[in-house]
NUMARTI-362171 format. One line per 3 residues: number of its first residue (from 0); their letters; for each residue x, y, z of N, C-alpha, C. Coordinates in nm, 2 decimals. Each point is the difference from the previous one (the first is absolute). Layout:
NUM	A	X,Y,Z,X,Y,Z,X,Y,Z | ... $
END
This chain:
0	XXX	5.37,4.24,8.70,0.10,0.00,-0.10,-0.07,0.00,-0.13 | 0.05,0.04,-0.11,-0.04,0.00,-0.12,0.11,-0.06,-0.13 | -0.06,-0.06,-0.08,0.09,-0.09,-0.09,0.01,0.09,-0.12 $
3	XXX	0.10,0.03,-0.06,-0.01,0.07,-0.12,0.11,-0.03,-0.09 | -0.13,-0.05,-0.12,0.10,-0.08,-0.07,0.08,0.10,-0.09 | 0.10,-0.04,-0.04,0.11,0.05,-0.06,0.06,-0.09,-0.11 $
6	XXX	-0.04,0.00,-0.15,0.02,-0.12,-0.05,-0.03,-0.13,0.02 | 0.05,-0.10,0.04,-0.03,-0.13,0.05,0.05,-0.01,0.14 | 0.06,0.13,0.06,0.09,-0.03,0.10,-0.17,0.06,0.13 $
9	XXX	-0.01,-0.07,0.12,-0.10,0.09,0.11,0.12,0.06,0.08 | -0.07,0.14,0.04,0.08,0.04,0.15,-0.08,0.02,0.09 | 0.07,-0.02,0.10,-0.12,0.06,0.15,0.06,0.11,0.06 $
12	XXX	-0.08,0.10,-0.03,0.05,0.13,0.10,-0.15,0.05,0.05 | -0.01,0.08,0.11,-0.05,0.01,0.09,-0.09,0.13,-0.09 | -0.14,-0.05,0.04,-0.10,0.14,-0.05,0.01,0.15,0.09 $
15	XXX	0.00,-0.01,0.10,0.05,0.10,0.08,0.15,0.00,0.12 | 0.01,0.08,0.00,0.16,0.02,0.08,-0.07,-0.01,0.13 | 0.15,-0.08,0.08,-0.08,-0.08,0.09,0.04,0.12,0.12 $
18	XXX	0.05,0.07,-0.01,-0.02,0.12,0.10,-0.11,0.10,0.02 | 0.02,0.07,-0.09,-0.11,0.12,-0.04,-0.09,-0.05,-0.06 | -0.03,-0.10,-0.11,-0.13,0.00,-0.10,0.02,0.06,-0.03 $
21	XXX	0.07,0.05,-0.12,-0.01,0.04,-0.13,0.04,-0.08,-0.12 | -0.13,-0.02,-0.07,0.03,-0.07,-0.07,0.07,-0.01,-0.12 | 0.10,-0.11,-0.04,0.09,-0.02,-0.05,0.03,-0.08,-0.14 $
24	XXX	-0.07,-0.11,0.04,-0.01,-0.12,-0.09,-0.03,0.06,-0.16 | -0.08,0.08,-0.05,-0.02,0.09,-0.11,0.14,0.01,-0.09 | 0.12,0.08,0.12,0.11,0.04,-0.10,0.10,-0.08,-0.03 $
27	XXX	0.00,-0.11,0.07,0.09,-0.12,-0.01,0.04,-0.04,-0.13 | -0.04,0.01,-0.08,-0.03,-0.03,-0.16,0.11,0.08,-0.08 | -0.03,0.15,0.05,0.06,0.12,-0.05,0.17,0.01,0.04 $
30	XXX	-0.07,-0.04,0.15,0.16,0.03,0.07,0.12,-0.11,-0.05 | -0.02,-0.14,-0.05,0.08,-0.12,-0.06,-0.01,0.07,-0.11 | -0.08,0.02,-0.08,0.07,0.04,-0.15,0.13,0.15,-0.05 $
33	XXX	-0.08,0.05,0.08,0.14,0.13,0.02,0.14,-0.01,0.07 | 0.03,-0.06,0.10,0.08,-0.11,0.05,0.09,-0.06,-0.11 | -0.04,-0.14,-0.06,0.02,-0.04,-0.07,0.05,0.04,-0.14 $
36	XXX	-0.08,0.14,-0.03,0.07,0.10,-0.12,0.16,0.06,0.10 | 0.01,-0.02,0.09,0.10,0.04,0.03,0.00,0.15,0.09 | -0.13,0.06,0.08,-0.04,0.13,0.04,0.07,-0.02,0.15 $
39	XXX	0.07,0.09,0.03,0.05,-0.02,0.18,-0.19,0.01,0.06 | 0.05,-0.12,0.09,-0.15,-0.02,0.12,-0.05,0.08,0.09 | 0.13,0.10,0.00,-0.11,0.13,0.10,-0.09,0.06,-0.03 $
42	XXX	0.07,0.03,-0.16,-0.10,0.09,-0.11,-0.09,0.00,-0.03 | -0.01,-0.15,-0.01,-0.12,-0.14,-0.04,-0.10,0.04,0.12 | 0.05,0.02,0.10,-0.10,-0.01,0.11,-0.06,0.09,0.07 $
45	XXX	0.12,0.11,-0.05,-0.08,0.12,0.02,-0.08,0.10,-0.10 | -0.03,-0.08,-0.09,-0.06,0.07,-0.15,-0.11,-0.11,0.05 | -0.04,-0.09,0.05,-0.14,-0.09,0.01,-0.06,0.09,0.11 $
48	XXX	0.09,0.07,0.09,-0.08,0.04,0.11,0.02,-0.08,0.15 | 0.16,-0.08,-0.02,-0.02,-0.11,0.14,0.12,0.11,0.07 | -0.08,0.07,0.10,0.16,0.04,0.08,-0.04,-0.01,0.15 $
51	XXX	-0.07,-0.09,0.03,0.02,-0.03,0.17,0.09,-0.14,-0.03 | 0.08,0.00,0.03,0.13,-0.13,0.08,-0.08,-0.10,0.00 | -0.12,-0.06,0.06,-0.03,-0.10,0.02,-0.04,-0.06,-0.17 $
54	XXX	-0.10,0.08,-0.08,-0.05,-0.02,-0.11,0.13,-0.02,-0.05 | 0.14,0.08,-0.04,0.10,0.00,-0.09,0.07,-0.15,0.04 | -0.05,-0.07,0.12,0.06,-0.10,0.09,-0.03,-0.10,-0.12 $
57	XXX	-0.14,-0.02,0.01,-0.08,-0.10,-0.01,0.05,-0.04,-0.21 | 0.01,0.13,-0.09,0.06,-0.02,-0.09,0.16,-0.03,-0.04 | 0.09,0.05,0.09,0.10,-0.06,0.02,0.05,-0.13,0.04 $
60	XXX	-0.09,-0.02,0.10,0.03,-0.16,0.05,-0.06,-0.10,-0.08 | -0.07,0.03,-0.04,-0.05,-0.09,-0.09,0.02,-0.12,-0.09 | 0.02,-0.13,0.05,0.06,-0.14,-0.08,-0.08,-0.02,-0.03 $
63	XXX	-0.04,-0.05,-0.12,-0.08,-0.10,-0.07,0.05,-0.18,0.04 | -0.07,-0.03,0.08,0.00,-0.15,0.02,-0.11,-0.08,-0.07 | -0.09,0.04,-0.06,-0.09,-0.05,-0.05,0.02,-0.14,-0.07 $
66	XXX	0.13,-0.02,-0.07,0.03,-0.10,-0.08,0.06,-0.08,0.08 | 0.10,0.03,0.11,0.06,-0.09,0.08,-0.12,-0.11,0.06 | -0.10,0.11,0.09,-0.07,-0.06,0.08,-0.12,-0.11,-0.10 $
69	XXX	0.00,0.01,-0.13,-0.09,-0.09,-0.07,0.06,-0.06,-0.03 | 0.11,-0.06,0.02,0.09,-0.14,-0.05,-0.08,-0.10,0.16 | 0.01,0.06,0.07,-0.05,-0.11,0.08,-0.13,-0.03,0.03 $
72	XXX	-0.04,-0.10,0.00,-0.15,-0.04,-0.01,-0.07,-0.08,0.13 | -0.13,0.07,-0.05,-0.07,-0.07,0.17,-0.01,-0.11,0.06 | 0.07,-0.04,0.07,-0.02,-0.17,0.05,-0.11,-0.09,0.04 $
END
């Protein structure tokens, strides 16, 4: 897994797709900012170059729990 910060916020998404290996982690950055401008996500994803299902999976599915799971602390 790789941490990439974003502001003050971390996310964890996966350096390679856990099917194929192709690596992914790189466009994650790109793919949330055009998103967020409001770009439909196919477009998004197929202008990065993700068009096997498993890779388009891996950006779709994608929660950020990072904040949830740091509220709780190691006992």
């Amino acid at each position: 897994m790789r941490f990439i910060k974003v502001g003050v916020i971390k996310i964890i998404i996966p350096i390679r797709c856990f099917s194929c290996g192709k690596p992914v982690a790189h466009l994650w950055e790109e793919f949330k900012d055009r998103v967020s401008k409001g770009e439909p996500r196919k477009k998004v994803l197929d202008d990065l170059g993700l068009e096997r299902y498993c890779c388009r999976t891996l950006f779709m599915g994608h929660v950020d729990l990072l904040d949830t799971v740091a509220r709780f602390r190691k006992a």
